[in-house]
C-alpha positions as CSV (number, residue, x, y, z in Angstrom):
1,X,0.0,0.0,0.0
2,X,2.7,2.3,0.8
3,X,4.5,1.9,-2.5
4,X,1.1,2.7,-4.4
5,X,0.2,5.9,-2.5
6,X,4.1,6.8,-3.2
7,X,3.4,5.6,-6.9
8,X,0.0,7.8,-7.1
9,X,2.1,11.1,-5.2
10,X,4.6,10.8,-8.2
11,X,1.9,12.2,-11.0
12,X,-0.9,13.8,-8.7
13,X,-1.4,15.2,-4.8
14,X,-3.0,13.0,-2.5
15,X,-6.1,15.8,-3.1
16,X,-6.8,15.0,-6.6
17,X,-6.7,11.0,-5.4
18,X,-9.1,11.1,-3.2
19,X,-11.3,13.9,-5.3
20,X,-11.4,11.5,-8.4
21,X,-12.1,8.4,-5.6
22,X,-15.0,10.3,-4.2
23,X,-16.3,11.6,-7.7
24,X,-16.5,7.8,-8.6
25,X,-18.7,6.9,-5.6
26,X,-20.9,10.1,-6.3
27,X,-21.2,9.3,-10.4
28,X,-21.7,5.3,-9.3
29,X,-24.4,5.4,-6.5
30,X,-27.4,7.0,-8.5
31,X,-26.6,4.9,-11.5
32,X,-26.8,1.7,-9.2
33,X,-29.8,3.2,-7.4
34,X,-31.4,3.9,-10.8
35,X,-30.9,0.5,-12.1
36,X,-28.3,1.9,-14.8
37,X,-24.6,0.4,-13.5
38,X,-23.4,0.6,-17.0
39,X,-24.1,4.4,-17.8
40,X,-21.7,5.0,-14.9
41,X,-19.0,4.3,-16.9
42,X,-20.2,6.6,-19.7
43,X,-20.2,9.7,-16.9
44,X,-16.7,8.7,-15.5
45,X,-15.4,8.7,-18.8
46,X,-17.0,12.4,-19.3
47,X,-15.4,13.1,-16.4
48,X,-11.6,11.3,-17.5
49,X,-12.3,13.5,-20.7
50,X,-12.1,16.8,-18.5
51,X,-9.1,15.6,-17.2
52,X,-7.8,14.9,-20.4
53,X,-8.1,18.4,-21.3
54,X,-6.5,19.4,-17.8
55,X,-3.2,17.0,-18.3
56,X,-3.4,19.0,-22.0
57,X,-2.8,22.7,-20.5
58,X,0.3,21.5,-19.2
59,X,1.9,22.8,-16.2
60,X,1.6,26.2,-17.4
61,X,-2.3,26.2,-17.5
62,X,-2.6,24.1,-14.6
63,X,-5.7,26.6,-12.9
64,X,-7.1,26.3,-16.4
65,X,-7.1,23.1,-16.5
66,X,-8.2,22.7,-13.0
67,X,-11.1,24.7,-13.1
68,X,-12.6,22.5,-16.5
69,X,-11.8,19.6,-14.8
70,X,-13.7,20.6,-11.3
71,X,-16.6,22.4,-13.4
72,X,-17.2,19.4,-15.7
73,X,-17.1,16.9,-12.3
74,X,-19.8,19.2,-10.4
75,X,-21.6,19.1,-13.8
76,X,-21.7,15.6,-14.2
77,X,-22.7,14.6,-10.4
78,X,-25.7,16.9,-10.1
79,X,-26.7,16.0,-13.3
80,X,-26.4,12.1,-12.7
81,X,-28.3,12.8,-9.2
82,X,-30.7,15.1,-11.0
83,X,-31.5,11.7,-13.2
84,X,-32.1,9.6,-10.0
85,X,-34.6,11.8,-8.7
86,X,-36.5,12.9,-11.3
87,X,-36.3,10.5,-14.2
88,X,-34.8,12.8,-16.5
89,X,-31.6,15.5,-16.6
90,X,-32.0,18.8,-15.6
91,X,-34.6,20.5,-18.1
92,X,-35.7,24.1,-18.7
93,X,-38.8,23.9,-16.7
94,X,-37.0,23.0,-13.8
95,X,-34.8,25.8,-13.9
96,X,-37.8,28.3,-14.5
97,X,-39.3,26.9,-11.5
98,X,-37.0,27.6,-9.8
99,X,-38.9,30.7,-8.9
100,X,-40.9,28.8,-6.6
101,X,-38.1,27.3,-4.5
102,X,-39.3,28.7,-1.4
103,X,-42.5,25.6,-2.0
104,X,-39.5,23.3,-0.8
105,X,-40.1,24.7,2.4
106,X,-38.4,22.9,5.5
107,X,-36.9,20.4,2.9
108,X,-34.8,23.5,1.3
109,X,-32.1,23.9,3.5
110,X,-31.1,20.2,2.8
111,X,-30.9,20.6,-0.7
112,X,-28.7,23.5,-0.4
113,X,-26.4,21.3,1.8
114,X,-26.1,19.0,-0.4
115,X,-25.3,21.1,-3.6
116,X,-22.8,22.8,-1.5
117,X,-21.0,19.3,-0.7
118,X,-21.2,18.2,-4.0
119,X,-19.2,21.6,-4.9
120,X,-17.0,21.3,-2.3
121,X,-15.7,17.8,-3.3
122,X,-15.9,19.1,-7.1
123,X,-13.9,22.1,-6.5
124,X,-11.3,19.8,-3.9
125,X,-7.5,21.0,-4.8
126,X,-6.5,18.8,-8.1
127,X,-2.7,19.1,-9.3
128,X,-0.6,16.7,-11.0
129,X,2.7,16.3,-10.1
130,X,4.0,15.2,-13.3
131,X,3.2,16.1,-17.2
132,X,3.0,13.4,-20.0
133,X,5.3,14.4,-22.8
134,X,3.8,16.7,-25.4
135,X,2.9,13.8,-27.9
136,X,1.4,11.9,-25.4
137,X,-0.6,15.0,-24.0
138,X,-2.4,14.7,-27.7
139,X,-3.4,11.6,-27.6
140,X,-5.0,11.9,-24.9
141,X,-6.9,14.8,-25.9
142,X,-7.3,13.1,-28.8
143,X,-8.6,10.0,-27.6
144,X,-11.5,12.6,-25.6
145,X,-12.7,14.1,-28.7
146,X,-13.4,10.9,-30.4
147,X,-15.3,10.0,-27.3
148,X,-17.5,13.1,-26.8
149,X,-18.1,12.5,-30.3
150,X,-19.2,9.6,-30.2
151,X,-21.5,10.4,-27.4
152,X,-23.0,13.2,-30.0
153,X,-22.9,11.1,-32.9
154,X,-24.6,8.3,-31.7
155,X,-27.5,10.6,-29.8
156,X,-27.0,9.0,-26.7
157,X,-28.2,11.2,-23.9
158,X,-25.7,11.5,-20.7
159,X,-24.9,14.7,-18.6
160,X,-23.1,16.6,-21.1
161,X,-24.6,16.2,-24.1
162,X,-28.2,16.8,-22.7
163,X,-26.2,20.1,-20.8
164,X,-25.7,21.2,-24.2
165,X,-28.9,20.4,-25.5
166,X,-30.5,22.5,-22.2
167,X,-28.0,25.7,-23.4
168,X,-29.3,24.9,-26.9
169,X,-32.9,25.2,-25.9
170,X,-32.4,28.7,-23.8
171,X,-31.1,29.9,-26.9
172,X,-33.5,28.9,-29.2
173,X,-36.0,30.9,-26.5
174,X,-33.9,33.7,-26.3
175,X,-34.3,33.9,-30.1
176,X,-38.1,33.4,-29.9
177,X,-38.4,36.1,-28.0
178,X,-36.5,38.7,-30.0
179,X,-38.7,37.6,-33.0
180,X,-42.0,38.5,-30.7
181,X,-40.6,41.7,-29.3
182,X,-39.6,42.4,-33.0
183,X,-42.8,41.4,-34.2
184,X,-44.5,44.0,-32.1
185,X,-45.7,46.2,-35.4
186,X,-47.6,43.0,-36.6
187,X,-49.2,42.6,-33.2
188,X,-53.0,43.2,-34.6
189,X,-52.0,40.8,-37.6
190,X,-50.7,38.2,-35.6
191,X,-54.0,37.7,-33.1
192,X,-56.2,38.1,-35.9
193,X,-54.8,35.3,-37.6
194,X,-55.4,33.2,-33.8
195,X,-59.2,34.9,-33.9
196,X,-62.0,31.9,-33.8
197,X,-65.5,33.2,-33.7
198,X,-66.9,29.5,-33.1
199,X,-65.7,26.2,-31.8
200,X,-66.7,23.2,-34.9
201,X,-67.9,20.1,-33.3
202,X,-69.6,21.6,-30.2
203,X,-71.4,19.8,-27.8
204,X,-74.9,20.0,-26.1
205,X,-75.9,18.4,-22.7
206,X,-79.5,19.3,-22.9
207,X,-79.2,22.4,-20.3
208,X,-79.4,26.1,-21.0
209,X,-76.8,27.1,-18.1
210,X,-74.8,24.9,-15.7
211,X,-72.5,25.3,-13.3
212,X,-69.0,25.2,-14.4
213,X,-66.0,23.9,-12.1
214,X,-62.5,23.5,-13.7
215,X,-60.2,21.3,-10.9
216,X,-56.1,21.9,-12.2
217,X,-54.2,19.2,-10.7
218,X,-50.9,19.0,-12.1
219,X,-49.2,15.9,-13.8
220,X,-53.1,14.3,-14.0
221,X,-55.1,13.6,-17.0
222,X,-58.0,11.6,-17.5
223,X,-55.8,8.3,-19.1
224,X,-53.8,8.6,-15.8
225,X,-57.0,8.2,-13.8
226,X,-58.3,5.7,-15.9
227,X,-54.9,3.6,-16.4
228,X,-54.6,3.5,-12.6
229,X,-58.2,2.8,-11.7
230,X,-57.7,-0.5,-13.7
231,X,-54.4,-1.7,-12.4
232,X,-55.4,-0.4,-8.8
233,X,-58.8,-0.5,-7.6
234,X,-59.9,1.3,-5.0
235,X,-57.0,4.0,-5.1
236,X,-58.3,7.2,-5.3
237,X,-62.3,6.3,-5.2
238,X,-63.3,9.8,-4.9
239,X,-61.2,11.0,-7.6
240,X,-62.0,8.0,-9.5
241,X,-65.9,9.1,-9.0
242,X,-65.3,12.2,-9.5
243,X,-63.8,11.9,-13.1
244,X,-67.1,9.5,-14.1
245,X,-69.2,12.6,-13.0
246,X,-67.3,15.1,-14.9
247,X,-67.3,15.6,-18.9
248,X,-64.5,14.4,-21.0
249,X,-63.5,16.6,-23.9
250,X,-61.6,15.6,-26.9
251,X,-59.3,18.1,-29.9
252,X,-58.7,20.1,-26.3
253,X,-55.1,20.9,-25.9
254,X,-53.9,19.1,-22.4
255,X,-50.9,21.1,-21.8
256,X,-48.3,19.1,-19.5
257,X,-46.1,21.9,-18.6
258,X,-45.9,22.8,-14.6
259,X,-47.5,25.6,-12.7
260,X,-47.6,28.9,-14.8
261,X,-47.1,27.6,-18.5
262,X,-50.0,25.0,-18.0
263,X,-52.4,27.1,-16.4
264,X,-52.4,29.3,-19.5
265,X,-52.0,26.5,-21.7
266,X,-55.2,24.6,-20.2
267,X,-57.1,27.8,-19.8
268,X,-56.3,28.9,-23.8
269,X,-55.8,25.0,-24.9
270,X,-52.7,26.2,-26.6
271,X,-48.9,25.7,-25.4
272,X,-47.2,28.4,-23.5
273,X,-43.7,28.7,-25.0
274,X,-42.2,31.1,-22.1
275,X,-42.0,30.5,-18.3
276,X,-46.1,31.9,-18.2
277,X,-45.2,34.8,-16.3
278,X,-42.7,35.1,-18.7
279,X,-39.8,36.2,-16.2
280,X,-41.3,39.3,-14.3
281,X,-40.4,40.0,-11.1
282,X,-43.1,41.9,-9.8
283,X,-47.4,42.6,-10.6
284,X,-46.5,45.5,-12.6
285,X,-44.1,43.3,-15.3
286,X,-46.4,40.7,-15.3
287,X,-49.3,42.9,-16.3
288,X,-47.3,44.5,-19.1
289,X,-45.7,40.8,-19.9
290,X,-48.7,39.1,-20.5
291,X,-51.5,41.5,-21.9
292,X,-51.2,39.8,-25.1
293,X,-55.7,39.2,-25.7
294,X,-56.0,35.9,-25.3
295,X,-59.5,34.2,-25.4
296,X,-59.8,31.9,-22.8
297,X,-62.0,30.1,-20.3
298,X,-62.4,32.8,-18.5
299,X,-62.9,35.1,-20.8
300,X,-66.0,32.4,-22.5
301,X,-67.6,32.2,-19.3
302,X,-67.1,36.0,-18.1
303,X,-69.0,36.9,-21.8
304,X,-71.9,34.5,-21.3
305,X,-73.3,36.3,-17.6
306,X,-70.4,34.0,-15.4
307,X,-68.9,34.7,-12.7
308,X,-65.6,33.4,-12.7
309,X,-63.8,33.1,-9.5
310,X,-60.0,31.6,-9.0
311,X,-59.2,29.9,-5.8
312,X,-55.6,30.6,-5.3
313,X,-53.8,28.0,-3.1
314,X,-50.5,30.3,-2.2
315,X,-52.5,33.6,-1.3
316,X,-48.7,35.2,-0.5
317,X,-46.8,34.1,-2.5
318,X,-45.3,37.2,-4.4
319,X,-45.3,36.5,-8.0
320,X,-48.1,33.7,-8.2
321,X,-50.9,35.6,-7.0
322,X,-50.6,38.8,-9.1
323,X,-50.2,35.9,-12.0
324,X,-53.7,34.9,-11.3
325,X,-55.3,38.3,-11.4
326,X,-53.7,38.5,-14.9
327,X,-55.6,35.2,-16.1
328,X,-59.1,36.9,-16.8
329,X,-61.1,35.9,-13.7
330,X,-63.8,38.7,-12.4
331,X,-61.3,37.6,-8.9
332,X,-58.7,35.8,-7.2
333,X,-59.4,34.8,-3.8
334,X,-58.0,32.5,-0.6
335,X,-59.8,31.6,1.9
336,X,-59.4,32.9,6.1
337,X,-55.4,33.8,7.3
338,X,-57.0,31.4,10.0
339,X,-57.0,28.4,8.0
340,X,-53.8,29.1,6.2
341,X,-50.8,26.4,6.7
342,X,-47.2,27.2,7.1
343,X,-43.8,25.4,5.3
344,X,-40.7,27.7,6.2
345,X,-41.0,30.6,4.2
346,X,-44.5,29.2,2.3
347,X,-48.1,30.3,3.4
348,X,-50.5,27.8,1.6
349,X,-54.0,26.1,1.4
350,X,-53.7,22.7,2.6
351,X,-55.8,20.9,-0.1
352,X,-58.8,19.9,2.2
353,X,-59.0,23.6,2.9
354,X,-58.8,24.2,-1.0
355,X,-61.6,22.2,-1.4
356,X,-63.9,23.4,0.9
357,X,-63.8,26.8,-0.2
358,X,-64.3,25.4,-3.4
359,X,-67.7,24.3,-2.1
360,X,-68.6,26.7,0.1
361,X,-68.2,29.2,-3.2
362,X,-70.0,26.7,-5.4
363,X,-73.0,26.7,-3.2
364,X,-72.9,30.7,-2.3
365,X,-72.8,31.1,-6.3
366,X,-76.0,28.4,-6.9
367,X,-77.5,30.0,-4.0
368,X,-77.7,33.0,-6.0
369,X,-78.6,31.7,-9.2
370,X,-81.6,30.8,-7.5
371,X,-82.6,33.5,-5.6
372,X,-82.8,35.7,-8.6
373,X,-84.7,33.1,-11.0
């Protein structure tokens, strides 16, 4: 053991030994955890690639090289533990929501932790004691680009190439958006061409006016329901019952996207290319941000005598509740500060709460239906 450690001190510090040791055991545990043991190897060789690049610079470039080396390692473990927990690498949507990491509540602090540690080890000291000669510095670097392109060539999706895609995609945003602030001067051409008078295909249920109730609950649709209610019985009954109660409609756009992009989406059955509130800061920007004249739910219900009312589950929260206002909806309400839960820095409607506001409004509203027919 003694001769090895003196062996490994002869081309690197005991630092960058133990840094590369630990970035092994961080890149390995979510791929076994995730049932991918294999892919491993393809992150520690993104990883040997960096370092590649870093026994390149030479001794001269040695902070160059370190800092591509430590950037690409931090890269490649949060991405690889990004995968474990939600399926997928890091996406755009997950960075836009990151507006709402307050929601993490008491759980945030121990995701912070964790991203520090992971930068910590990522940034540990790294030196090497001794240089390859030039030819062999080449090959190496060599031997890295025919890697990486590989990677690319073949499609395969790992934490840098989908880290490129994710920069590809912002830019590809940041271009749609110049062309909409450029096409500013076509504004009244552009939402006539979007102008529908009538809906083809429209339904009748054999009533003059009903009561209209519109339940958003994210990452839910009516196969999910459906799907699970087969495989599971008796999971969910209510919202089981509640889906065979409700109407199903068809050619209506079901907009996947989280939070802000699919509440427009679902209320304008059309996909929200931006973030939704389409990066303001404050009620002000998101008025101006999002007057474009859409015709939505709202607005349909609102034109034939509605009242439409939005129950808003985070009545404090200081971007999503001025959102709301902006949707169309005669009003935004909560219900009692007296009811109201609590998660670190997050003041929310627990969901029975939500609901029974929901009913209590449902039955004020009916009430007065009635009393004036």
């Amino acid at each position: 053991m003694a001769r090895m450690d003196v062996g490994i001190r002869r081309y690197m510090s005991r630092f960058t030994a133990v840094k590369l040791l630990l970035t092994l055991v961080l890149v390995s545990m979510p791929n076994i955890l995730f049932g991918t043991p294999k892919h491993a190897l393809i992150a520690m060789g993104e990883i040997v690639v960096a370092y590649f690049i870093y026994i390149f610079m030479g001794r001269r470039l040695w902070i160059l090289g370190y800092l591509i080396s430590s950037l690409a390692t931090f890269l490649v473990i949060t991405q690889e533990w990004v995968r474990y927990f939600s399926g997928s690498y890091t996406t755009k949507i997950m960075l836009d929501n990151l507006a709402n990491i307050k929601a993490l509540g008491p759980a945030l602090p121990r995701y912070i932790l964790i991203v520090a540690l992971v930068g910590i080890i990522s940034f540990f000291p790294a030196k090497f004691n001794q240089y390859p000669k030039i030819p062999w510095r080449f090959v190496f670097l060599g031997l890295g680009t025919v890697f990486m392109w590989g990677l690319f060539y073949t499609g395969r999706r790992t934490a840098v190439t989908d880290s490129v895609s994710l920069v590809r995609e912002y830019q590809e945003a940041a271009k749609t958006t110049r062309r909409l602030e450029a096409a500013q001067d076509n504004r009244a051409k552009i939402i006539r061409s979007f102008e529908k008078t009538s809906v083809p295909g429209g339904i009748s249920l054999g009533k003059e006016k009903y009561n209209v109730i519109v339940v958003f609950a994210e990452g839910t649709s009516r196969r999910t329901i459906e799907e699970t209610g087969a495989k599971y019985p008796g999971l969910m009954p209510n919202l089981q019952r509640f889906s065979q109660e409700t109407i199903n409609f068809t050619n209506y756009f079901n907009h996947t996207a989280p939070t802000y992009k699919g509440l427009r989406g679902q209320l304008n059955s059309a996909f929200q290319y931006y973030e939704g509130y389409e990066d303001a800061k404050n009620a002000a920007q998101i008025k101006a941000r999002t007057k474009t004249p859409l015709i939505g739910l709202p607005q349909i219900l609102r034109n034939h005598s509605y009242t439409a009312k939005f129950i808003n589950p985070e009545p404090k929260h200081e971007q999503f509740t001025p959102y709301l206002q902006s949707l169309g909806f005669n009003s935004v309400i909560s219900d009692s500060p007296k009811v109201w839960s609590r998660s670190g820095n997050t003041t929310y409607l627990s969901d029975k709460n939500n609901f029974r506001l929901l009913m209590n409004q449902a039955e004020k509203l009916n009430s007065r239906v009635l009393e004036s027919s």
